[in-house]
C-alpha positions as a Python dict, from the first residue, in 0.01 Angstrom:
ca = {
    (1, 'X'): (0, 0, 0),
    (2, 'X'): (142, 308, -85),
    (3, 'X'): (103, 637, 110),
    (4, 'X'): (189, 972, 130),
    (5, 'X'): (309, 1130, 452),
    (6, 'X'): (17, 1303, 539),
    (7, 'X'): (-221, 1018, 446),
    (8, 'X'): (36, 724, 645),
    (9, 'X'): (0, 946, 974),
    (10, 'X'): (-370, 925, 959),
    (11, 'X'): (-367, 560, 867),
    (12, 'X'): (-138, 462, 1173),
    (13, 'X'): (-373, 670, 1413),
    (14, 'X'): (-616, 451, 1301),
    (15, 'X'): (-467, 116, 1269),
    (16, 'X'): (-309, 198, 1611),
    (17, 'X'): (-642, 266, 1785),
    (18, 'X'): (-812, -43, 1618),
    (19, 'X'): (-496, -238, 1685),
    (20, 'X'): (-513, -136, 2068),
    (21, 'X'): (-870, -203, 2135),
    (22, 'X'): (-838, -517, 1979),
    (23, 'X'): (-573, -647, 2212),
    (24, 'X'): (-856, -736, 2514),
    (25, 'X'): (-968, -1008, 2271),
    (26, 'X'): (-861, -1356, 2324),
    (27, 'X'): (-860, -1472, 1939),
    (28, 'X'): (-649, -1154, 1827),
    (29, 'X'): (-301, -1120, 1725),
    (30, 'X'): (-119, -788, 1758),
    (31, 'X'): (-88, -650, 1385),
    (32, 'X'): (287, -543, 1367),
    (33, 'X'): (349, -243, 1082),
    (34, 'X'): (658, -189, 848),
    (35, 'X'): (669, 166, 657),
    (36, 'X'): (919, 79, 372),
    (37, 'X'): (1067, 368, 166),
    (38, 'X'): (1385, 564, 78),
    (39, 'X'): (1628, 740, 304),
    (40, 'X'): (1523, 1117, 415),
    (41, 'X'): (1156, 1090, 424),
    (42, 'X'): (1045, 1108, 710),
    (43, 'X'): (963, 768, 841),
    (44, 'X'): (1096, 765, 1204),
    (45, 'X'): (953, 1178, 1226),
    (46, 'X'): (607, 1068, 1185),
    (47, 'X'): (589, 726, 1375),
    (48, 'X'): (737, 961, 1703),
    (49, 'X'): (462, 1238, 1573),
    (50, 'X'): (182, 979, 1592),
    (51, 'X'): (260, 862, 1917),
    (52, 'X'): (257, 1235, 2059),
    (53, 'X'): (-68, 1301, 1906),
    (54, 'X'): (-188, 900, 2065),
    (55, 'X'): (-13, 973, 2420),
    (56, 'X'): (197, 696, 2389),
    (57, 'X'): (513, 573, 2495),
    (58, 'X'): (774, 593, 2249),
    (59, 'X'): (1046, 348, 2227),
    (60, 'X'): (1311, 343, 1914),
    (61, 'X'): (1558, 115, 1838),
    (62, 'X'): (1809, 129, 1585),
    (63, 'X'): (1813, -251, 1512),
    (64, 'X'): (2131, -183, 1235),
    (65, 'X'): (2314, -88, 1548),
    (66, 'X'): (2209, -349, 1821),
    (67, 'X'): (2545, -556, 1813),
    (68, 'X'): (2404, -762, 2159),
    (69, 'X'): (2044, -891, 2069),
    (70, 'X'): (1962, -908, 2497),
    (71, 'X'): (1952, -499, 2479),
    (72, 'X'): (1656, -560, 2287),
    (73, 'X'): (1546, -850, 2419),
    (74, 'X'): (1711, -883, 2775),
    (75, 'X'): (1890, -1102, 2983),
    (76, 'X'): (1937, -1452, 2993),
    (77, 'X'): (1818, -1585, 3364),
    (78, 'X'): (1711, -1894, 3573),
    (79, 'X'): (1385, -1974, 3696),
    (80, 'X'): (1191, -2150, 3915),
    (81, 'X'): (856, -2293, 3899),
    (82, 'X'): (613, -2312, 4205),
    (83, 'X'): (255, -2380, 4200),
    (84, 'X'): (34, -2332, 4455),
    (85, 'X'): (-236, -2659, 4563),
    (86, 'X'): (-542, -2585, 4330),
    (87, 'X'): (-226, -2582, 4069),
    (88, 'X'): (-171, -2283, 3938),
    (89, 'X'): (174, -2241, 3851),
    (90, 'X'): (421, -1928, 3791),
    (91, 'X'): (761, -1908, 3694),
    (92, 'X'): (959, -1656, 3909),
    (93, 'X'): (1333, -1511, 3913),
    (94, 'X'): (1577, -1609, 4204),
    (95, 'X'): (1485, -1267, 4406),
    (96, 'X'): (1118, -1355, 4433),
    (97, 'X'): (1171, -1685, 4568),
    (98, 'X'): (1108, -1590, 4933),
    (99, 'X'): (815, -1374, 4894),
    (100, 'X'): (639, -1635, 4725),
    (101, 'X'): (740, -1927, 4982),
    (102, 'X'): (497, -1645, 5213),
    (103, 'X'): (247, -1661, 5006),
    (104, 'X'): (180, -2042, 4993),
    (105, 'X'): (377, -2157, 4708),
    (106, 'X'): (542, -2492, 4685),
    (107, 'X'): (850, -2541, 4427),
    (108, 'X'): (851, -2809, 4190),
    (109, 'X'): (1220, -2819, 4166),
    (110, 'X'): (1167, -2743, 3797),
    (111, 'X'): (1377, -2472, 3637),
    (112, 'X'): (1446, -2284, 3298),
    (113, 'X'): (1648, -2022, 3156),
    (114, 'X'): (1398, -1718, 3057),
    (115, 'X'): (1472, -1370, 2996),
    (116, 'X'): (1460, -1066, 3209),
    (117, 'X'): (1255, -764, 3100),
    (118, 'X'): (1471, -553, 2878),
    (119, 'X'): (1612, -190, 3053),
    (120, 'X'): (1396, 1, 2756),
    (121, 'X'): (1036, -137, 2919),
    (122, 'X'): (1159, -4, 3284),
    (123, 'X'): (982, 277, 3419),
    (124, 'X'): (763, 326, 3193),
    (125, 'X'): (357, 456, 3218),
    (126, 'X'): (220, 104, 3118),
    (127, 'X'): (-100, 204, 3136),
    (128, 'X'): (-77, 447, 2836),
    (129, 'X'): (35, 189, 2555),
    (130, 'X'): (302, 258, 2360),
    (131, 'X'): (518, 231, 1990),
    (132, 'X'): (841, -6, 2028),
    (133, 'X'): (974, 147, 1662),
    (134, 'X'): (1258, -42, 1546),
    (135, 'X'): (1470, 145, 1256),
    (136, 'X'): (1656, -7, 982),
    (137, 'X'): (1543, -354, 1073),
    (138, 'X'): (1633, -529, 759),
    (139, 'X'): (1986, -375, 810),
    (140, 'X'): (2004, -560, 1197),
    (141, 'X'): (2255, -831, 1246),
    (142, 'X'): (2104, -1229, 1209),
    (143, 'X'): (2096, -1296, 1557),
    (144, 'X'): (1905, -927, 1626),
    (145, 'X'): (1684, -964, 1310),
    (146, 'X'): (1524, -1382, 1496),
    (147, 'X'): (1449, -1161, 1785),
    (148, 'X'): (1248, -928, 1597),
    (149, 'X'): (1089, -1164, 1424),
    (150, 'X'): (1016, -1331, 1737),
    (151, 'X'): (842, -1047, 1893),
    (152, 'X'): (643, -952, 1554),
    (153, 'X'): (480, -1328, 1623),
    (154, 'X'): (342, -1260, 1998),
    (155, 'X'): (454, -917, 2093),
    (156, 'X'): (661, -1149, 2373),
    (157, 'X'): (1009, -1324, 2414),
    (158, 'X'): (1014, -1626, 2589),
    (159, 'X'): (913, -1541, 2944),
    (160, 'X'): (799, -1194, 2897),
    (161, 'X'): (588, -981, 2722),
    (162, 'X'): (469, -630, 2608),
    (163, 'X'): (253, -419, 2807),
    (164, 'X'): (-122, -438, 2684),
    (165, 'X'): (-161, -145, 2393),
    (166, 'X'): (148, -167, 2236),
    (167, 'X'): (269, -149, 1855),
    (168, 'X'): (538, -268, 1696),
    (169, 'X'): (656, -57, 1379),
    (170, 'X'): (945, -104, 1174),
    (171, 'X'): (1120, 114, 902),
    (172, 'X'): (1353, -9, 602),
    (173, 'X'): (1466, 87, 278),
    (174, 'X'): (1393, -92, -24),
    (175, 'X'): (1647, -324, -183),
    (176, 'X'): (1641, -74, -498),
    (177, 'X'): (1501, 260, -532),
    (178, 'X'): (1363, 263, -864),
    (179, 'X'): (1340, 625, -936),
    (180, 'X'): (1742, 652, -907),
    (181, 'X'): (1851, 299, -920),
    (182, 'X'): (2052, 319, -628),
    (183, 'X'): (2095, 1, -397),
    (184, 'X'): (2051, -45, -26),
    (185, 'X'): (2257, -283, 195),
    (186, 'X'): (1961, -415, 350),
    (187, 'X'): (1826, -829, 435),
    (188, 'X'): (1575, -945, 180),
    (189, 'X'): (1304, -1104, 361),
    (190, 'X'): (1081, -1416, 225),
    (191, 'X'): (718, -1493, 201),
    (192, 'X'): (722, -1650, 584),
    (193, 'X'): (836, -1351, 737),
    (194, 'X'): (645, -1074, 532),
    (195, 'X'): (342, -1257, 661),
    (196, 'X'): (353, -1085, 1045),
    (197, 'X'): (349, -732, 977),
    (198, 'X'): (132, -504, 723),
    (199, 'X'): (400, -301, 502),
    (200, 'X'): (328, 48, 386),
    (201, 'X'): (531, 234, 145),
    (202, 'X'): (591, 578, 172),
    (203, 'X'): (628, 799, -114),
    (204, 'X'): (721, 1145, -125),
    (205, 'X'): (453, 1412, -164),
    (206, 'X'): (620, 1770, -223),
    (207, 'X'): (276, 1908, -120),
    (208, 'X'): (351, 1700, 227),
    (209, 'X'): (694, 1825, 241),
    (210, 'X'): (566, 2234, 163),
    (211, 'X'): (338, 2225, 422),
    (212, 'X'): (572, 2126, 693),
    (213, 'X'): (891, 2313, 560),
    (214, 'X'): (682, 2617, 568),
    (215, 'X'): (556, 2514, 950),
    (216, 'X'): (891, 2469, 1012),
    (217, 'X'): (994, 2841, 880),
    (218, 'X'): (1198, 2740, 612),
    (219, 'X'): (1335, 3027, 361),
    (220, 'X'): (1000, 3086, 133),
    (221, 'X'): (1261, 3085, -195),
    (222, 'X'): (1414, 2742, -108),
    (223, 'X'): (990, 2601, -62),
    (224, 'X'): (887, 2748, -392),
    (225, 'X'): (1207, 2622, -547),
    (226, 'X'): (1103, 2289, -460),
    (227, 'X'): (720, 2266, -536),
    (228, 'X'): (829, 2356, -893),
    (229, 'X'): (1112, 2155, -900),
    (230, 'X'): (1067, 1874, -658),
    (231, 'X'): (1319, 1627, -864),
    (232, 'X'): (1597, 1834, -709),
    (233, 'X'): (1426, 1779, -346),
    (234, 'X'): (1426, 1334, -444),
    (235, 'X'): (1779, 1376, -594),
    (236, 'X'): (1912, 1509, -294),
    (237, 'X'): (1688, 1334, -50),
    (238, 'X'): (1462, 1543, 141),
    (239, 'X'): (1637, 1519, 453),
    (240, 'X'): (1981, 1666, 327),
    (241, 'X'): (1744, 1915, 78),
    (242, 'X'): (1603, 2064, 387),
    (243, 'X'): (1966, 2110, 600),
    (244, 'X'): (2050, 2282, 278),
    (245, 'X'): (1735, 2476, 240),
    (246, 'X'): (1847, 2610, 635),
    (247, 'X'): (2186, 2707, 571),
}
C-alpha cells in the first residue's frame, strides 16, 4: 500500500487505535506495521509524531546498530517454577523466591532459563500503551533480526511480554530505489516472514513536504524552489534538501 506522509500518519492513528482495542480479545493477534521507503523521508519523524498526538510511549531502536540482541530482548536468567495446591503455577526469578514461599507456594524443583525484561520497558507509564519502533530492521545483524521476528509473532520473548496497547513498527529501505537505481545494503526477507506485519510504502509528496517546511519556517525561496522543481528535493533526499534549504 502506498502512502503519502500526510495520508500514512492518519492511517497509523487509526490502525493503532483499532490495533489497541483489539488487544482485550482472546482470538487476536497484535498486527505489527513496516513503513518501507527511501532514506530522508520522514519515516521515524512521523511514527514519534503519531505517538505524541496518541499519548503513547515511544520506544526506538536502531536494530542496524544493536550488536548484543539481549539490549533488545534482555537477559538470559534462571527460573523456578512453584505452583500453589489448586495448581496454578508461575515461573519466578531467584529474588522472588522468598516472597512467594509467604504466600503459599510450593517449588517443583523445575527450572528454565527465561529472559529478564529488557532496561527500555523499565519505568515506563504502562497504562498508556506505547510504539516499540525499530529502525533499519532489515539492516540488523542475524541474531538481532530472529528476535524481531520473534516479537512480531506474539509481541513477547520467551518469558515476557509487552505491556497491553502496544505497537510494533518497523522502518527499512527498499532493496532498490527505482526512481534513481541506487541500492541499499539491506536483508531481503521471504514470504514466511512478510506474513507478520502489514507493510506500507511511503512515497514522497512535495505538497507534504511544503506544508511542513513552511511550519517549520523554512526560507519561502528554497519552498517554492522545490514545489516547482521537486526532482531536485528526491535527488538530494529530502532530509539533506532541507539542512540545505536552512543554511
Amino acid at each position: 500500500m502506498k502512502l503519502t506522509p500526510s495520508l500514512l500518519e492518519k492511517t497509523l492513528e487509526r490502525v493503532i487505535k483499532i490495533n489497541t482495542l483489539n488487544q482485550n480479545s482472546k482470538n487476536w493477534k497484535p498486527v505489527t506495521f513496516e513503513i518501507q521507503g527511501i532514506h530522508g523521508l520522514g519515516k521515524t519523524s512521523i511514527v514519534k509524531k503519531v505517538a505524541t498526538k496518541l499519548g503513547l510511549n515511544f520506544v526506538k531502536y536502531n536494530a542496524a546498530q544493536i550488536s548484543d540482541a539481549g539490549d533488545l530482548t534482555g537477559r538470559p536468567t534462571e527460573e523456578y517454577e512453584c505452583c500453589l495446591d489448586h495448581g496454578d503455577c508461575i515461573w519466578i526469578t531467584d529474588k522472588l523466591v522468598d516472597s512467594y514461599k509467604a504466600l503459599g507456594f510450593e517449588f517443583t524443583g523445575n527450572t528454565r532459563t527465561g529472559y529478564a525484561k529488557p532496561q527500555w520497558l523499565t519505568g515506563l507509564n504502562e497504562s498508556k500503551g506505547g510504539i516499540l519502533l525499530l529502525d533499519d530492521w532489515t539492516r540488523a545483524h542475524g541474531d538481532v533480526l530472529q528476535a524481531v521476528m520473534e516479537l512480531m509473532l506474539d509481541q513477547a520473548y520467551v518469558s515476557w511480554s509487552l505491556p497491553k496497547g502496544w505497537t510494533i513498527i518497523l522502518t527499512s529501505n527498499p532493496e532498490k530505489d527505482e526512481a534513481s537505481g541506487h541500492h541499499y545494503n539491506v536483508t531481503s526477507t521471504d514470504k514466511a516472514q512478510s506474513t507478520r506485519y502489514l507493510s506500507f510504502e511511503l512515497m514522497f509528496s512535495v505538497k507534504d513536504w511544503v506544508t511542513e517546511m513552511a511550519h517549520w519556517g523554512l526560507n519561502d525561496d528554497i519552498i517554492a524552489f522545490a514545489s516547482i522543481h521537486p526532482e531536485f528535493v528526491t535527488g538530494m533526499s529530502p532530509r539533506l534538501f532541507t539542512i540545505f534549504g536552512q543554511m
